[in-house]
N, C-alpha and C positions, 0 to 999 in steps of 0.2 A: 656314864662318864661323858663329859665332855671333847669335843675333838682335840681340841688342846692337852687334854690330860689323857686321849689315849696317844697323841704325840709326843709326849713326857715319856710316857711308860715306854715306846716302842724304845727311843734312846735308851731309855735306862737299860732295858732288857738287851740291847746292842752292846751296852760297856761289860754287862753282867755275862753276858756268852764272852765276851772277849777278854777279859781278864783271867779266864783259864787257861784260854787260849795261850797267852802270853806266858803262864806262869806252868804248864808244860811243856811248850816246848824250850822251855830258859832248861829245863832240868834235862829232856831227853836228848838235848844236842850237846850235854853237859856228860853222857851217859860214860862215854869211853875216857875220859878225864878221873869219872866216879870210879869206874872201876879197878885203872890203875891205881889211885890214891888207895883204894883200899886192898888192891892186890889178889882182886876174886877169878876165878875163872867163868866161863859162860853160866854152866850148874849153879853155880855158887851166886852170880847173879843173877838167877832165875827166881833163886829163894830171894833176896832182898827183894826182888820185887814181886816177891809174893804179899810184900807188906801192902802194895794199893791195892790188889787183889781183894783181899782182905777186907780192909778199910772200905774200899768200893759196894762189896757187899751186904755191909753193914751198913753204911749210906743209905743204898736204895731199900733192904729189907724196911728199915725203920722210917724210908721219906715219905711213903704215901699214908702211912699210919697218923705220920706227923702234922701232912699238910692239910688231911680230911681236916683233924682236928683245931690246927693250928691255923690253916692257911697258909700259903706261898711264901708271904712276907719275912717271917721268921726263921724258917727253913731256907732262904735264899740267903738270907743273912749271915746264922750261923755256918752253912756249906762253906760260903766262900771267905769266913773268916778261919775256918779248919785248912782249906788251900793255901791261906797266906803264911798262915801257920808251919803245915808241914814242911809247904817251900823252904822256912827259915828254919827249919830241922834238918830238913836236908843237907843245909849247907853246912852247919853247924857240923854235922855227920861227918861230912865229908871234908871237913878241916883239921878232925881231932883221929880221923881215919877210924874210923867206928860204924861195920857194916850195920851192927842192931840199933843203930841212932839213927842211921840214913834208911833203915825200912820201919820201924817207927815213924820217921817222918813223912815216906810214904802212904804208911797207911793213917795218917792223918789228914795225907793229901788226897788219898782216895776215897775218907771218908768223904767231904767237901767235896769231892765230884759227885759220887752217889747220891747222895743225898740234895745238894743242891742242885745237881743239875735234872734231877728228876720232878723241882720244882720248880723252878725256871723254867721246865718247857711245859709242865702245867699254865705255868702263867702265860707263853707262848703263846698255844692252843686255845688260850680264852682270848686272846688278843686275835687270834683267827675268827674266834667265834663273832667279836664284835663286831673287826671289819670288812669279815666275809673275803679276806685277802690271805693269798698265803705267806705267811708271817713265818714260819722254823724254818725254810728253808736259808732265807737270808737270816734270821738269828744266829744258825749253824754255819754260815758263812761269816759270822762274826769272830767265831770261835776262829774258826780256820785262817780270819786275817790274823789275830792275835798270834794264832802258831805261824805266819808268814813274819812277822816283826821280830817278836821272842828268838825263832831259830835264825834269824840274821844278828840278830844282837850274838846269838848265843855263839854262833859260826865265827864273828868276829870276835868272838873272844877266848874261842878257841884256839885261834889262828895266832893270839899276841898273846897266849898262854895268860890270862887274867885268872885270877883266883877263882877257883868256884866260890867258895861261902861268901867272898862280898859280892858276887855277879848276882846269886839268889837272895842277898840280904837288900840288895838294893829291888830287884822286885817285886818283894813282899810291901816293904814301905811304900812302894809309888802305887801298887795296889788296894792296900790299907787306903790312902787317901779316895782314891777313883771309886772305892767300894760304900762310904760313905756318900759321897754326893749322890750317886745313882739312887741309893736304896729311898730318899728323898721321895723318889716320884711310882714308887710302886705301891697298889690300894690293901690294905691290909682286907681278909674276907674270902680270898680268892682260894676256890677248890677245900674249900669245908664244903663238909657232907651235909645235908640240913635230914635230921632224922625225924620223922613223924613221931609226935606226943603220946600218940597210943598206935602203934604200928598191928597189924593182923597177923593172926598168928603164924608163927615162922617166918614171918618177912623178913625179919633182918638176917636168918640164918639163909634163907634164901638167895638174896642178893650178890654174895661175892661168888660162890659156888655159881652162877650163872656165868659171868664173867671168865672162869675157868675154863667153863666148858665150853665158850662160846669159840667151833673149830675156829672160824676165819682169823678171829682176834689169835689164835695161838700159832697161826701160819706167818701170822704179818709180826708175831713174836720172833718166829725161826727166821727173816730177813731181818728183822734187825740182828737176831745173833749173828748170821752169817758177815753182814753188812762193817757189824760192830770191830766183830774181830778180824776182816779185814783192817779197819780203820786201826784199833788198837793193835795188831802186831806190826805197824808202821809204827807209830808212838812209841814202842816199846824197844824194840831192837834194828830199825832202817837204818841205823847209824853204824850199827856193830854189823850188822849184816852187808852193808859196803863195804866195812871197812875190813873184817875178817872172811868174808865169800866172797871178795871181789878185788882185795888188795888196794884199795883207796888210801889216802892218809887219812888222821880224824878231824880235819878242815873241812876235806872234800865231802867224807861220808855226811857232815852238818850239812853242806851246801845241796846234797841229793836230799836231804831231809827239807829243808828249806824248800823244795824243787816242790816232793810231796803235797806240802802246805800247801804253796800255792796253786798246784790244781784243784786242791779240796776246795779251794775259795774261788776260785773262778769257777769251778761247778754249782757251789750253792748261791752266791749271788746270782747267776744264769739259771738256777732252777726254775725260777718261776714262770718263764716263758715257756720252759719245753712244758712245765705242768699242766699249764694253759693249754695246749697247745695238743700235745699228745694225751694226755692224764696219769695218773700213778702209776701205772700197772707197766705199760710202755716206759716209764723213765726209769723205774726199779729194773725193769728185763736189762736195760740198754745199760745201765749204772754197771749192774752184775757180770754181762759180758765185757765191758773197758775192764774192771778190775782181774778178771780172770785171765785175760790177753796180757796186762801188765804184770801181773805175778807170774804167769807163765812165761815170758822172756825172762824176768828175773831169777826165779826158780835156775831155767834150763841153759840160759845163756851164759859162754864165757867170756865176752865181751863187757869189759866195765861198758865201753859208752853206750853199747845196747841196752843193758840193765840199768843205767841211771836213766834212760831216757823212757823206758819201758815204766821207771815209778810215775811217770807224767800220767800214764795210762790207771796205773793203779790207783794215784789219788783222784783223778776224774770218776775212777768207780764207786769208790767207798764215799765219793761227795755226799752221795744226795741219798742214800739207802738209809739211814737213819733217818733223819730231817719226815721224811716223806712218809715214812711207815709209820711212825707217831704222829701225824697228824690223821692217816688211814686209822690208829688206834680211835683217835677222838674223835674220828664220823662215824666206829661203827657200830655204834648203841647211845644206849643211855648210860649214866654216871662217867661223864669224861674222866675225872679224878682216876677210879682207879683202872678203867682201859690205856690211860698213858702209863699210870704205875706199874702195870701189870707187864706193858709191852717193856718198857723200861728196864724191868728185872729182869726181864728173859734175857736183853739185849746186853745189861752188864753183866751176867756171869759171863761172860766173854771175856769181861776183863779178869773175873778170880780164875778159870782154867786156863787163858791165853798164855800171860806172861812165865808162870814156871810150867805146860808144859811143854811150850816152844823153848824155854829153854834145857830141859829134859832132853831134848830130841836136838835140841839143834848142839847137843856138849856129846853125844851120843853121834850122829850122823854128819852135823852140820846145819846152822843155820839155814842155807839154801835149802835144803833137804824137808828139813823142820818145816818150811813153810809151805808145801803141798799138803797140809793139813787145813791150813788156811784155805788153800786153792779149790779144795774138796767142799767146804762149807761156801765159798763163794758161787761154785759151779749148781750148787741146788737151789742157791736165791734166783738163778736165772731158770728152774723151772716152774717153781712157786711165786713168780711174780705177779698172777691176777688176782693172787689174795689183797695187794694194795689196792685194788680198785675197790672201791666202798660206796660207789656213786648207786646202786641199785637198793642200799638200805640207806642210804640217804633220803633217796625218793620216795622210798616206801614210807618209812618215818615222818615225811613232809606230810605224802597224801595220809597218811591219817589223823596227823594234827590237823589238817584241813578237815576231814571228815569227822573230827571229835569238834571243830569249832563250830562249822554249820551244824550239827545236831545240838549244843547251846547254843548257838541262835536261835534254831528254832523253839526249844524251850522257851526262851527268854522272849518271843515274840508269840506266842501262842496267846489268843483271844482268850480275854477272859467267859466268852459264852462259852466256852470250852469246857471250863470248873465245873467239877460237878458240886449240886447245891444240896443233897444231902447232909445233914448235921451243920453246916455253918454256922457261923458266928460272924459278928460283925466287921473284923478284920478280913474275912475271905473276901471279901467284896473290894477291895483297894485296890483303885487302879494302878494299870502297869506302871508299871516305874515308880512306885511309892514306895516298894523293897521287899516286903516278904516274901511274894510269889516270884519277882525277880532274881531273885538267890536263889538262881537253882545248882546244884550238888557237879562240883565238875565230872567232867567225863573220864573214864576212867582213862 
């Protein structure tokens, strides 16, 4: 590609992280509005939102299948046109007061995350590849400005009591349009598997089963679950958990929500320097203790303004633990495709057991209560943080592409007095570079 059209792409892939963005947080700052209209208690909305759960799962099981096959392009496509979709169920849902229409909607919205977003950062991490720059961190800070706009749109109109179903019907539409221009500059191609014509035996059975096993790849799996579900029991219940553990209005609780975003965005646009800077391993440790610091004043504090202030801390943590570990997925072997899909899956089941059984526990104990289960999975990313460091199979994987290229070279530069003259024929004899003896068989 040329530099201009991987300039194309990096925008595109900025609108495409930020239009979820947008179109989450329009819904979860909408959350405690959803739940009166429908009249649920916490349990009761645990299950509706067991529908993105759900949906979520079924995203990512089926996105990496998809994208070997299909490539990014299609799969980014459909995801985020399932998002715009759901969104406009949602509201729908929640106009005609119909809890099984508003988790329907969900899990239409959850399919379009799973799934697209699991190809999105496919295409990401190829865009890392190209320009040897780190690219997810600021894509995920795209996402996170989107939840910084969304949950101010959303807080303001919470505050002038605006209708949920046209608040989300107007987001779908203005998405709808932004989702078309973007998709414009993405290469169709991208993260298909190319399968050998005649493969040796067992190699295809071989392959994914490696990737399985490979431990490091399924530690930097367990920071993103832990990382994830940080992040997603913010998204899911930060609003109802100000506003029922901490006695807020449902303005205020938007506004602390609001609050969250914007530390997730000022951590991952900032990521890139501390990455530079420190490397994975240290920004994953340091991520995972800000967010355990922040959940734990929240958790334990009876201070509203300690506990909103304490979310600053919490979404500073959960910034960059995602972003960072899937790009650690995409250094640490071969076949990028499915080390992102893989870490990926691990990271959204977070989302199918988060939402109902935080709300299980928190209709049981209490939301505050609920979330040192969170606190628990956060506290073990801060001891398994040198699994994101990846820079030692980086290296390794360098020097022996190097050591496979100097050995065809030297094939490919080997004197012809060299040939032995046994049995020849008149083609043995062609100088180098003329092509037969030149082709010689890659390394393996």
């Amino acid at each position: 590609m040329t530099d201009r059209a991987v300039r194309r792409r990096r925008r595109a892939l900025f609108l495409l992280f930020f239009l979820p963005g947008i179109a989450m947080s329009s819904w979860v700052t909408r959350t405690p509005d959803v739940r009166d209209q429908l009249g649920l208690s916490i349990g009761q909305m645990g299950l509706v939102l067991f529908g993105l759960s759900v949906g979520s799962m079924i995203g990512i099981l089926c996105s990496g299948r998809f994208v070997s096959r299909f490539g990014t392009r299609p799969v980014i496509a459909l995801g985020t046109l399932l998002i715009i979709t759901g969104t406009a169920v949602i509201g729908v849902g929640s106009a005609v007061s119909s809890a099984p229409l508003v988790a329907a909607g969900l899990c239409l919205f959850g399919a379009g995350m799973g799934g697209g977003e699991v190809a999105v950062n496919v295409d990401g991490a190829d865009v890392e590849r190209i320009t040897g720059t780190a690219v997810l961190p600021t894509l995920h800070g795209c996402f996170s400005l989107g939840t910084v706009i969304g949950g101010s749109v959303g807080m303001a109109a919470t505050a002038v009591a605006f209708p949920v179903h046209w608040h989300l019907t107007m987001v779908a539409v203005l998405a709808t349009g932004t989702l078309v221009h973007a998709m414009r500059a993405i290469p169709t191609g991208v993260g298909t598997s190319v399968v050998p014509s005649t493969p040796g035996p067992g190699q295809a059975r071989r392959s994914k089963p490696q990737v399985w096993k490979d431990r490091k790849l399924l530690l930097i799996g367990a920071i993103v679950l832990a990382m994830a579900l940080a992040e997603g029991a913010a998204n899911d219940w930060l609003p109802l958990l100000m506003v029922d553990g901490h006695g807020l209005d449902a303005a205020m609780g938007s506004l602390v929500f609001v609050g969250f975003a914007a530390a997730m965005t000022l951590g991952r646009f900032s990521g890139g320097f501390f990455l530079d800077r420190f490397g994975r391993a240290a920004v994953v440790r340091a991520s995972a203790v800000s967010g355990a610091v922040g959940l734990l004043l929240v958790i334990f504090s009876d201070n509203a303004a300690v506990a909103a202030t304490a979310v600053l801390f919490w979404g500073l943590g959960a910034s960059l633990g995602f972003p960072v570990a899937l790009s650690a997925a995409g250094d640490s072997g071969p076949d990028q495709t499915a080390r992102v899909s893989l870490v990926a899956i691990i990271g959204y089941a977070a989302f199918l057991v988060g939402p109902p059984a935080l709300g299980f526990l928190g209709d049981h104990y209490g939301l505050r209560t609920a979330m040192v289960a969170v606190l628990v999975f956060v506290v073990s990313a801060i001891v398994i943080a040198p699994a994101a460091d990846t820079r030692d199979r980086t290296a390794a994987a360098d020097a022996g592409a190097r050591a496979a290229g100097a050995t065809d070279l030297a094939q490919r530069t080997q004197p012809a007095a060299h040939i032995p003259q046994n049995n020849t024929t008149e083609t043995d004899h062609e100088p180098a570079g003329s092509g037969r003896h030149d082709r010689c068989p890659p390394s393996p």
